[in-house]
N, C-alpha and C positions, 0 to 999 in steps of 0.2 A: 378586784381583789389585789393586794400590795402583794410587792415581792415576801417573800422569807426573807429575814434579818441573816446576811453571814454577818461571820466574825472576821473575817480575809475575802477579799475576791481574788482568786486563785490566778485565776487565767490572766487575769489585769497584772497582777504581781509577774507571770512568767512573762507576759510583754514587757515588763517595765525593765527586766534582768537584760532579755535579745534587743532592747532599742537600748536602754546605759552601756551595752557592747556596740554597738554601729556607733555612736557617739565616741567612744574608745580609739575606735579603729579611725574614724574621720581625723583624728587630731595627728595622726602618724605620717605625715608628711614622705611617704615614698611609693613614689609613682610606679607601679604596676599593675598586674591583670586585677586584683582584689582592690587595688588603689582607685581606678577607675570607677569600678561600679555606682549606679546612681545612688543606690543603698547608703553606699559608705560617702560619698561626696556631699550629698543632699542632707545629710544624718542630724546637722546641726539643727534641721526642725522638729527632732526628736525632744528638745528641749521642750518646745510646747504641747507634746501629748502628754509629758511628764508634769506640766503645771494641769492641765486640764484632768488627768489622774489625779493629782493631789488635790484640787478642787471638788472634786467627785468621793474619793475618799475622808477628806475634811470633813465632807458634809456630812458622811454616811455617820462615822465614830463621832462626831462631834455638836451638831449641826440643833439638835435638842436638848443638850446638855449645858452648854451656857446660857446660865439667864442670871449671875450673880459675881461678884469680885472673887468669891473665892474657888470659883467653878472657871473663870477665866484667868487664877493665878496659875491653878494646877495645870490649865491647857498650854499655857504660857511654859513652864517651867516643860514639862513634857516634849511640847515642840523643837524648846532651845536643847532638849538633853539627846533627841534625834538628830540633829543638824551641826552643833558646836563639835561636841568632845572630835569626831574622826576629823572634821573642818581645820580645827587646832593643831592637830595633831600631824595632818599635811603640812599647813603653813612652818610648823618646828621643824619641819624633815626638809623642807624649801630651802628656809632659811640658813638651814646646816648648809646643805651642798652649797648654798653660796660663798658661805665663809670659806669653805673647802677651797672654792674658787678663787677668791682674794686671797688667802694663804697662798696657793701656787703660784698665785701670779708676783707674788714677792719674788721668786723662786728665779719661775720660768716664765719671765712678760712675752706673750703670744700676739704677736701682729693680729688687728680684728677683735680681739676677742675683748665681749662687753664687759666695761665697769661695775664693779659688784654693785651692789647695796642702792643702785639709781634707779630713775623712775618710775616703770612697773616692780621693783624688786626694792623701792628704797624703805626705809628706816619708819616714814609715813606711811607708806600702805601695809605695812605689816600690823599698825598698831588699827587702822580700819576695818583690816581684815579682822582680828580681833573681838571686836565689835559689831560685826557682820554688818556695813553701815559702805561696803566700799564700793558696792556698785548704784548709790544712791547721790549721785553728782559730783565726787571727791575725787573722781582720777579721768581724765579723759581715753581711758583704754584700761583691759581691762590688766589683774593685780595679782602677782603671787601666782597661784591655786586657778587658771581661768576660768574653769567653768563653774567656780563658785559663786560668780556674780550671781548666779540663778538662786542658792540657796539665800542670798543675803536678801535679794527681790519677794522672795517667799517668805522666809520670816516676817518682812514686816506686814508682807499681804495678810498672814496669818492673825498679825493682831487689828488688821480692816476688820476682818472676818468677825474676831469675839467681839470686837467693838459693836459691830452691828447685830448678833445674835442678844448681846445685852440692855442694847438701846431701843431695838423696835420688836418686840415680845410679839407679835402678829407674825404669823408664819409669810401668806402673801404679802403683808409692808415688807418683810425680810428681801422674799425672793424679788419684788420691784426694785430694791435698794440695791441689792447686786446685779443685777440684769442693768441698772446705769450706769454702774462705777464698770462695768465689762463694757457696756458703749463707751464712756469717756477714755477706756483705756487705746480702744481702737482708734477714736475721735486723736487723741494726743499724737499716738506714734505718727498718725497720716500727717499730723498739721506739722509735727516740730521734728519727728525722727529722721535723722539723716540716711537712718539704714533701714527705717520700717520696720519688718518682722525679723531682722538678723540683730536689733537693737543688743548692744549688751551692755553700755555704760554708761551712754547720754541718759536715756528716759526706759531700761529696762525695767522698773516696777509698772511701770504701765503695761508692757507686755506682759507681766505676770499675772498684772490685773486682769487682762482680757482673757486670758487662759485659767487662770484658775477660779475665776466666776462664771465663765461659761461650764467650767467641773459641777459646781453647786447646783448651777440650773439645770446641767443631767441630771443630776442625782434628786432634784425634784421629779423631774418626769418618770426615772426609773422606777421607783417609790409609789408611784401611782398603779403600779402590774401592768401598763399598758403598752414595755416594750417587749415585742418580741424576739428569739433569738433560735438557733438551729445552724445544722452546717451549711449552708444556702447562703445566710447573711453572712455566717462570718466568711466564706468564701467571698461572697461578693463585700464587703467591708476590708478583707486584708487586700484583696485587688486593685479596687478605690485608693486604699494610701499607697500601693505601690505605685500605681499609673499617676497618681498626685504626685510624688519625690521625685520620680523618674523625669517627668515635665514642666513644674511647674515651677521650680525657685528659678530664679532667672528674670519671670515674670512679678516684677515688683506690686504689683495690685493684685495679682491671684493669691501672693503670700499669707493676703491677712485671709484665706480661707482655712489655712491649715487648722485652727482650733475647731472651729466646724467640723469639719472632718473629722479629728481624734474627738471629737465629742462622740459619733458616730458611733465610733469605733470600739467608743469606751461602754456606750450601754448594749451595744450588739455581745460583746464579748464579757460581760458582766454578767449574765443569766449562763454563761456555763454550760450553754445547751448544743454544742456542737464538737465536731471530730477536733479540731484545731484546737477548740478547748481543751479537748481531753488532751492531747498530745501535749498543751502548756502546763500541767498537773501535773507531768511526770515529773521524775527526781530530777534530773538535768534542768530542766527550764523552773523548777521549783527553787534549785539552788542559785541559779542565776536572779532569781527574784530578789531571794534574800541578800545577795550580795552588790544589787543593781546600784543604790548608794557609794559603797566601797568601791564598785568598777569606774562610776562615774567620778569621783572624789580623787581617785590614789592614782588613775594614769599620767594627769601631770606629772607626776614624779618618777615613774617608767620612763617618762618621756625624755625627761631633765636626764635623768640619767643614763640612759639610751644617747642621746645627741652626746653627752659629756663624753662616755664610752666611746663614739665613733671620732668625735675631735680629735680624745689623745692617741686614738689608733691609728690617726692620719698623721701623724706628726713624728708619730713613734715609727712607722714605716713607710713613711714620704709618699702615701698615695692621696688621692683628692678624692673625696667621699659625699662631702659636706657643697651646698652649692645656694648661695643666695640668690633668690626670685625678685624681680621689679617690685613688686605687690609684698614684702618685706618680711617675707619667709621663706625661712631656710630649709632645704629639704637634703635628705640623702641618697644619694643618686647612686646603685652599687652597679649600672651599666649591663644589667641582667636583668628581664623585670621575674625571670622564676626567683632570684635571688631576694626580690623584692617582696616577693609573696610569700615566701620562705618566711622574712623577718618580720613579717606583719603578722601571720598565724603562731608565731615565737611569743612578740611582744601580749600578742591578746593572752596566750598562756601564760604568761607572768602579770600579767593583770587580772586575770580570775587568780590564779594562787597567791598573789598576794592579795587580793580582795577579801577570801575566803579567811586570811590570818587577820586582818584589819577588821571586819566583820565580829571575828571572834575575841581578839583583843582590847577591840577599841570601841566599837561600835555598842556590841552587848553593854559592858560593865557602864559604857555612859549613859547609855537608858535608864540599867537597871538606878544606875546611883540618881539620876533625876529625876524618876521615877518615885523613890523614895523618898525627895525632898517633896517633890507634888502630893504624895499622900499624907506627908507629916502635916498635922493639927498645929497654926500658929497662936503660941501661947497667949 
């Protein structure tokens, strides 16, 4: 017997809010007791339970519904009004603080401190970003907004995706045809990725590929009633990814396991049938869900302006705060590490409260308005 049809997988959703914060907190460069954690160090594989989620979700909303041009404009139009308007809407707010930054430096030329409008932040990747096109070969590192290399990878996985719901109308041709393009994506990163699974600008749509085709291929098996779930598995499934992050990045050929694994994780925790579920259903980790996007999307700019904020306070009262690493990131060193843990649970709170504004401002009205062009009848 098949599962029941939800409309949300609840629990999936409050995961996806507590891993777009571990991903948050990873990018915050100050070494202390919270700084350390595997959790937060390793976080960047967070990326790929999030493709294998959207692969998994994809298929659930979407997966029977394309089989025509006008059923693949609306998904089309749908997906970009998910992903663009708050994307946009960081990159404007980037772009601002830069000019901010070259206007002062007319002012006050600061010894070190980088040229505006160049490389990752030049005049060209802003118009890539744009176009969600810039982590597909066009900049050797990543752009702007970093961790939106992943949505630009997505997007265009997504139109793999209607491509082949349109093209091969056989449900098993379907599920064969993704089940390759998720080998070839693995086959690619091993042969040409300089970084494997930490890929984010040479050959990232591959990694996208792997991850969010191994989603689809859950979400066939789920679809069947034949996975089981209870607090036992997800006990032993949240265990599993812990003892995976905790151990395993480091090890360059265990990496490509991690989709496997959040595949695991995603249909154990999909049936809703355990304590840890239940705890993810509450309001808290409910609001984290809906804001997991926003958290993931708008900390870059916490960040910018975080680091901006300690520069001119170093300056303004001649202390050293600020400290460049071999490995070409700068970190802020307050010489305390409770000081350090202090600023880390600070910043996470102004990354949920302003997630929650961005959410409401930006994120809603950009749906609802694409939304409404994907329902409008073309004359």
């Amino acid at each position: 017997m098949s599962h029941a049809p939800h409309t949300r997988f609840r629990a999936l959703d409050g995961w996806r809010g507590v891993c777009a914060l571990l991903v948050a907190a990873h990018h915050l460069d100050v070494p202390g007791m919270l700084y350390w954690q595997p959790l937060i160090r390793n976080a960047w594989l967070f990326v790929d339970f999030f493709f294998v989620l959207s692969g998994f979700v994809i298929a659930h909303a979407y997966g029977d519904g394309l089989a025509a041009a006008p059923q693949v404009r609306g998904f089309v139009l749908r997906r970009f009004g998910r992903l663009w308007p708050l994307h946009a809407a960081m990159l404007l707010a980037l772009a601002a603080l830069e000019a901010v930054h070259l206007v002062i430096a007319q002012f006050h030329p600061i010894a070190g401190e980088h040229p505006a409008f160049v490389a990752d932040r030049s005049p060209f990747a802003i118009l890539t970003n744009l176009f969600l096109v810039q982590a597909l070969g066009f900049h050797p590192y990543e752009t702007w907004n970093g961790p939106a290399w992943s949505i630009s990878t997505e997007f265009f996985t997504y139109l793999v995706f209607a491509g082949i719901c349109v093209l091969i109308p056989a449900r098993r041709a379907r599920l064969a045809v993704q089940a390759l393009i998720m080998l070839a994506g693995i086959a690619i990163l091993a042969r040409y990725s300089d970084y494997g699974m930490r890929e984010t600008f040479g050959w990232p749509i591959f990694r996208c590929f792997y991850g969010f085709f191994a989603g689809t291929l859950a979400y066939a098996l789920w679809r069947t009633g034949k996975t089981p779930s209870g607090t036992a598995l997800e006990f032993a499934a949240l265990a599993a990814a812990i003892a995976f992050i905790t151990f395993i990045p480091g090890q360059r050929a265990l990496e490509y396991l991690a989709p496997p694994l959040f595949v695991l994780a995603v249909l154990v925790f999909a049936g809703e049938g355990g304590a840890i579920s239940r705890l993810l259903i509450t309001h808290p980790a409910a609001a984290l869900g809906r804001w997991s996007y926003s958290i993931y999307m708008t900390h870059t700019l916490v960040l910018a302006l975080l680091f901006s904020a300690v520069h001119a306070g170093q300056i303004l009262l001649h202390r050293l705060w600020l400290r460049d690493l071999p490995d070409g990131r700068t970190i802020i060193d307050l010489g305390f590490r409770h000081y350090a843990s202090a600023l880390m649970l600070a910043y996470l709170a102004v990354v949920i409260a302003l997630s929650a504004l961005t959410w409401r401002l930006i994120e809603r009205p950009g749906q609802r308005l694409f939304n409404r062009l994907a329902a409008a009848k073309k004359p």
